[in-house]
FIBANU-714154 format. One record per residue (C-alpha): x, y, z; residue number from 0. Coordinates in steps of 0.5 Angstrom, whole numbers, plus 500, padded with zeros to 3 digits. Layout:
% residues N
((X Y Z) NUM)
...
% end
This chain:
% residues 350
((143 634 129) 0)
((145 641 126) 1)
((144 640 119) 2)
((138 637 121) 3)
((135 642 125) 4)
((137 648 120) 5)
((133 644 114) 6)
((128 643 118) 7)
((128 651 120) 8)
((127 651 112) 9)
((122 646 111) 10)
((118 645 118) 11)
((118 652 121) 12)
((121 653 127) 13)
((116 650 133) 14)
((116 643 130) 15)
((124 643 128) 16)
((126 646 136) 17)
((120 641 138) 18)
((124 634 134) 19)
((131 637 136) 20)
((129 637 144) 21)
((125 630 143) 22)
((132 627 140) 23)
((137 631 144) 24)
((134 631 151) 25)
((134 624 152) 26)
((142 624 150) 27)
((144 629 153) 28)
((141 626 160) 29)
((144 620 158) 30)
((151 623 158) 31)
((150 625 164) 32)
((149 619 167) 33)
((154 616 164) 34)
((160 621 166) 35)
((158 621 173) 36)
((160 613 174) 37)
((161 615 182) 38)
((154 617 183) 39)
((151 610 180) 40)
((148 607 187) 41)
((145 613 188) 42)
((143 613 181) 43)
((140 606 183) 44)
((136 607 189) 45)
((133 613 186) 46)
((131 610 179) 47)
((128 603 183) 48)
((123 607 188) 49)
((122 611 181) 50)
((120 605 178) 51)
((116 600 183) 52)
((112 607 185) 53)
((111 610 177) 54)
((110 602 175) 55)
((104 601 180) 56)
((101 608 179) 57)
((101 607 172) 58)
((099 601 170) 59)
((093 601 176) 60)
((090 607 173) 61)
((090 605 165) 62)
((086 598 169) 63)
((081 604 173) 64)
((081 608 166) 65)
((080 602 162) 66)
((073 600 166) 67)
((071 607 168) 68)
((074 612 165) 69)
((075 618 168) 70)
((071 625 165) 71)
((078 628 163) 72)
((080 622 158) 73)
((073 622 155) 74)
((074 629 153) 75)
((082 627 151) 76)
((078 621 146) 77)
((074 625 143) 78)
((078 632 141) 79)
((085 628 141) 80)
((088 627 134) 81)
((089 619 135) 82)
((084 616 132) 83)
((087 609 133) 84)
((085 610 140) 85)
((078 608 140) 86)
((071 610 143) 87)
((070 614 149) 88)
((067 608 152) 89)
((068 603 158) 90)
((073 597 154) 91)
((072 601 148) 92)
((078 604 147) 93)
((085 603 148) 94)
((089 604 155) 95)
((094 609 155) 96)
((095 610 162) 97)
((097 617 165) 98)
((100 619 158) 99)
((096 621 153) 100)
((097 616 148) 101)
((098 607 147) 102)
((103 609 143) 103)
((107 612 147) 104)
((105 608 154) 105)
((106 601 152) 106)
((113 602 150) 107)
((115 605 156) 108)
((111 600 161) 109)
((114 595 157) 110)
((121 597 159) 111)
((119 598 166) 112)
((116 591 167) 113)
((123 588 164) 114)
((126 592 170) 115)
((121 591 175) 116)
((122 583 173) 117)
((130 584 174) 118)
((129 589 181) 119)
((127 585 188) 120)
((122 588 191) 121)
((115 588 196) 122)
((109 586 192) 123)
((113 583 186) 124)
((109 578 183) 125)
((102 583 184) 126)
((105 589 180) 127)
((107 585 175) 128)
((100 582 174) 129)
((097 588 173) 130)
((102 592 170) 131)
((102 586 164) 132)
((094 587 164) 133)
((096 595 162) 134)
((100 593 157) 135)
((095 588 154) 136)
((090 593 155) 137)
((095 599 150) 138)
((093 593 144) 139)
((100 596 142) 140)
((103 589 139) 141)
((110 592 138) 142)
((110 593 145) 143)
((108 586 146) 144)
((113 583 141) 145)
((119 588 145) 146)
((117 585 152) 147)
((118 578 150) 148)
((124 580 147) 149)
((127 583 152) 150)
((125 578 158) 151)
((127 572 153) 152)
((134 575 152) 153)
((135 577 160) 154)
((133 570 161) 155)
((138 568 157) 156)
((144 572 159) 157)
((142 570 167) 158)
((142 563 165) 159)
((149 563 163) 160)
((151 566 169) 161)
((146 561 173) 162)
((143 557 171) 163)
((140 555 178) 164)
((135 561 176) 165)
((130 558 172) 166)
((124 559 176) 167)
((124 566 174) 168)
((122 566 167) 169)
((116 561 168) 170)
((114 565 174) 171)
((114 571 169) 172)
((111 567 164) 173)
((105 565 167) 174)
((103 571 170) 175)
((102 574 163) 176)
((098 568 162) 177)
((094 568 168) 178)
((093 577 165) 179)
((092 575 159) 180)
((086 570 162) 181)
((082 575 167) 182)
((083 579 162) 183)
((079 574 156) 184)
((074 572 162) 185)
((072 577 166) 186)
((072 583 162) 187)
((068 586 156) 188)
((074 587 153) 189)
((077 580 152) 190)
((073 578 145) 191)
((077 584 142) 192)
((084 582 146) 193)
((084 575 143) 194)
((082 578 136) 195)
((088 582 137) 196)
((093 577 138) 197)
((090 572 132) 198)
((091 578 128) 199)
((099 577 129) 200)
((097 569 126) 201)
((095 571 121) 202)
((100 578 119) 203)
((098 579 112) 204)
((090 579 113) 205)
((092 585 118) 206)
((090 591 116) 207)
((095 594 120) 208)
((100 591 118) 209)
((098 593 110) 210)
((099 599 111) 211)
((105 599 115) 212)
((107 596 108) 213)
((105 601 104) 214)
((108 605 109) 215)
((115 603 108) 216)
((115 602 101) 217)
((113 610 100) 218)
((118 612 105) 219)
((124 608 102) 220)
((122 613 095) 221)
((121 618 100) 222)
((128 618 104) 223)
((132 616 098) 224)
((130 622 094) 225)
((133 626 098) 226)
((140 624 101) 227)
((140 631 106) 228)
((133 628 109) 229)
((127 633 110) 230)
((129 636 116) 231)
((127 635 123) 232)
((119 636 125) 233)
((117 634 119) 234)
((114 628 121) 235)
((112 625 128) 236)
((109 628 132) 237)
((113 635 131) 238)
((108 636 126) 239)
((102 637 131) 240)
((106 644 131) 241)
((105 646 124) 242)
((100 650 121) 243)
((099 645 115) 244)
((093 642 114) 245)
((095 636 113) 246)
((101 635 118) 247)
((104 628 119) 248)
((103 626 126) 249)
((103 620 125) 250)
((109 615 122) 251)
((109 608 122) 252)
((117 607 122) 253)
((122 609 126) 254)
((127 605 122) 255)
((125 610 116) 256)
((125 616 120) 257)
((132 617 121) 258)
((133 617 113) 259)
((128 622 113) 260)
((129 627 119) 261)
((136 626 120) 262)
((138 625 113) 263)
((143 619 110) 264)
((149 623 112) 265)
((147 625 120) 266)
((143 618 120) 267)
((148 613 119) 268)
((152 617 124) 269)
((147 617 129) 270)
((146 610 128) 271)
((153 607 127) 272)
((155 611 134) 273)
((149 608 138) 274)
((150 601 135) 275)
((158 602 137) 276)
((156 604 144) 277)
((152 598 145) 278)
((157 593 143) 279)
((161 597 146) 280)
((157 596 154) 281)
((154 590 152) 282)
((161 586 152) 283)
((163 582 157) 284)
((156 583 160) 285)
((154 575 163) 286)
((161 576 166) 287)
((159 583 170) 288)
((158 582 178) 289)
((153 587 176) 290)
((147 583 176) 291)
((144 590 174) 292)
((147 590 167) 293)
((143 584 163) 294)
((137 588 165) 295)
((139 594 161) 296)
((141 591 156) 297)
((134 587 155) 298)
((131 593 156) 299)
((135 597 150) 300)
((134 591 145) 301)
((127 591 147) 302)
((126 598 145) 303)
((131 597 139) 304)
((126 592 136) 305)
((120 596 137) 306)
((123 602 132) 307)
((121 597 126) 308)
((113 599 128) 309)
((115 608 131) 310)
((120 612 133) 311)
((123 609 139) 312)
((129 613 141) 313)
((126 620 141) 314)
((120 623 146) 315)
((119 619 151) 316)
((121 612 149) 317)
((127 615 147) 318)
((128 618 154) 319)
((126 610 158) 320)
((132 608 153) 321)
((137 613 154) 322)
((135 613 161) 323)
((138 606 161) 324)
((143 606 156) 325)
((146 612 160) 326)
((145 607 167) 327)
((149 601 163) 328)
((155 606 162) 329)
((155 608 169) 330)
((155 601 171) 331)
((161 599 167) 332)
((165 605 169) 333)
((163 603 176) 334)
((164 597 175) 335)
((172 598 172) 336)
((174 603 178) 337)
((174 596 182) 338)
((168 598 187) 339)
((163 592 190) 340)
((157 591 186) 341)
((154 586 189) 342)
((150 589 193) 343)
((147 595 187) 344)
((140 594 184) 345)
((137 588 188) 346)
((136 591 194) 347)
((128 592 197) 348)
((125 599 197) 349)
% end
C-alpha cells in the first residue's frame, strides 16, 4: 500500500489518498487481529452473533419504516447527498439504504448478514430473515441480490456434503425471499418497480445499467493499462468526495478495475494473489471441519468476491463485513487445529 498511497499523495492530494489508505487498510489490520488471536475464537463468536442478530433486525426493520414513511433526516440526506442513483425523497420512491447513507454500501453488507443469520440458531429466526430479505430487495442493488443467492446456494451445497439430512433449510430460506419478494409486489406502491428491476436482469443487454457498466469497463481497461504503477490511491471512489476537483470520481462501477487503477499492476496483483491464497488456504478441508461455523464464512466471502464485478467490495465498509469474516475463518481453523471442541461454537441461541 506504500506505493500506492505515496502516488496518490501526488495525484489525489493527501484527504482522498489517507482516507482510501484507511479504507483498504483498516478492515485488514482488524482481520489480522483476529486471525492471530485464535484463543479468544468463542468469544469472537458470541460477541459477533448477538452483534449480528441486533444489528440485522435493527437495520433491516428501520430501511422497511424508512422506505414507507421516510424520516425528515433522510429526505434532507436524498435531496443534498451526491447519489443520484438513490431515487426521490418520496415514500417508495427511492431506494432503501437503511442506517447507512447509501444502497450501494447497505446491500452488501445486509447480504452478508442474511447468509450469517441463516447459518446461526437463534429466537425469531424465520422473521429476521423475512424482513431482512424484504430490505434488501427494497436497495434495488442487483449485485447484492446476485451475491445472496450465491452465497446461500454455496452454503447449502458445502452443508449438504457433510448432511445431506439438511435439506429442508434452503427451501425454507427460498421461500421466505418468495413470500418478501410477493408482500413486497402486493401490498406496496413499490412492487411495479421491484418486478421491473428483477425483468430487467432478463433482458441484461436492453438494461441501461448494465450499458454503462460496459462502457465503464471498457474505458477503465484503457485507463489502467496506461499505467503500470496505477493512479494512486484516492483517485476514484469514494475518496474523491474529499477532493477539490469539480468533477471528482465518487463513483466507479468496478471493483475489479479498481485494483489495477488504485494499487497498481504491480501492488494489485500482490494484493490479489495474497487474498486468493489465504482463501484456498482456509477453504480447504472446510465440509470435513467440526466447525459448522466455517461453510458459512466461506459462503459469505464468495458472496462478496462475486459482487466486486459491479463496485468495490474489499474496502470501506463491504470491506470490513469481508475482513471480518475472513479474519473469523482463520481464527476457526487455528482454533480448529489446537485440538479444542467446536462443536458447541457458532449454534447456540442468544
Amino acid at each position: 500500500m506504500v506505493l500506492p498511497y505515496v502516488t496518490g499523495l501526488f495525484v489525489a492530494g493527501t484527504m482522498p489518498a489517507t482516507f482510501a489508505l484507511a479504507n483498504w487498510l483498516a478492515p485488514i489490520v482488524f482481520a489480522a487481529y483476529l486471525a492471530t488471536n485464535s484463543d479468544a475464537y468463542p468469544s469472537f463468536d458470541s460477541s459477533l452473533r448477538k452483534a449480528c442478530v441486533i444489528g440485522t433486525s435493527l437495520m433491516s426493520f428501520y430501511a422497511a419504516y424508512q422506505f414507507a414513511f421516510p424520516p425528515p433526516w433522510d429526505i434532507f440526506w436524498i435531496e443534498n447527498a451526491p447519489i443520484t442513483s438513490v431515487g426521490l425523497p418520496l415514500p417508495g420512491g427511492f431506494r432503501a439504504f437503511g442506517t447507512m447513507n447509501s444502497p450501494m454500501i447497505f446491500a452488501p453488507v445486509l447480504a452478508s448478514l442474511i447468509i450469517y443469520i441463516f447459518f446461526i440458531r437463534i429466537r425469531f429466526k424465520v422473521i429476521i430473515l423475512f424482513v431482512a430479505t424484504a430490505a434488501l430487495l427494497l436497495t434495488s442493488v442487483r449485485a447484492a441480490w446476485g451475491g445472496l443467492v450465491i452465497g446461500v446456494a454455496l452454503f447449502v451445497v458445502l452443508r449438504l456434503r457433510k448432511d445431506p439430512t439438511s435439506v429442508w433449510k434452503p427451501v425454507a430460506v427460498g421461500s421466505l425471499g418468495v413470500l418478501a419478494f410477493l408482500a413486497i409486489t402486493v401490498y406496496t406502491p413499490y412492487g411495479s418497480k421491484l418486478q421491473d428491476r428483477f425483468d430487467s436482469i432478463g433482458r441484461i443487454t436492453e438494461d441501461t445499467s448494465f450499458n454503462e457498466r460496459l462502457d465503464v469497463y471498457e474505458l477503465g481497461i484503457r485507463r489502467a493499462q496506461s499505467s503500470l504503477g496505477g493512479e494512486g490511491l484516492g483517485t476514484i471512489g469514494t475518496a474523491q468526495a474529499l477532493s477539490e476537483s469539480s468533477d471528482a470520481e465518487t463513483a466507479f462501477d468496478s471493483g475489479l478495475l479498481q485494483i489495477p487503477i488504485s494499487l497498481g499492476w504491480i501492488s494489485g496483483s500482490w494484493y490479489a494473489l495474497l487474498l486468493a491464497l489465504a482463501i484456498a488456504q482456509l477453504a480447504r478441508g472446510v465440509t470435513k471441519s467440526a466447525d459448522p461455523a466455517m461453510p458459512c464464512y466461506l459462503a459469505i466471502l464468495v458472496s462478496t468476491l462475486v459482487q466486486m464485478i459491479f463496485s468495490n467490495r474489499l474496502s470501506g465498509p463491504a470491506g470490513f463485513f469481508f475482513f471480518l469474516f475472513l479474519g473469523l475463518y482463520a481464527c476457526a481453523k487455528t482454533y480448529k487445529q489446537h485440538n479444542r471442541p467446536l462443536n458447541s461454537v457458532g449454534t447456540g441461541h442468544l
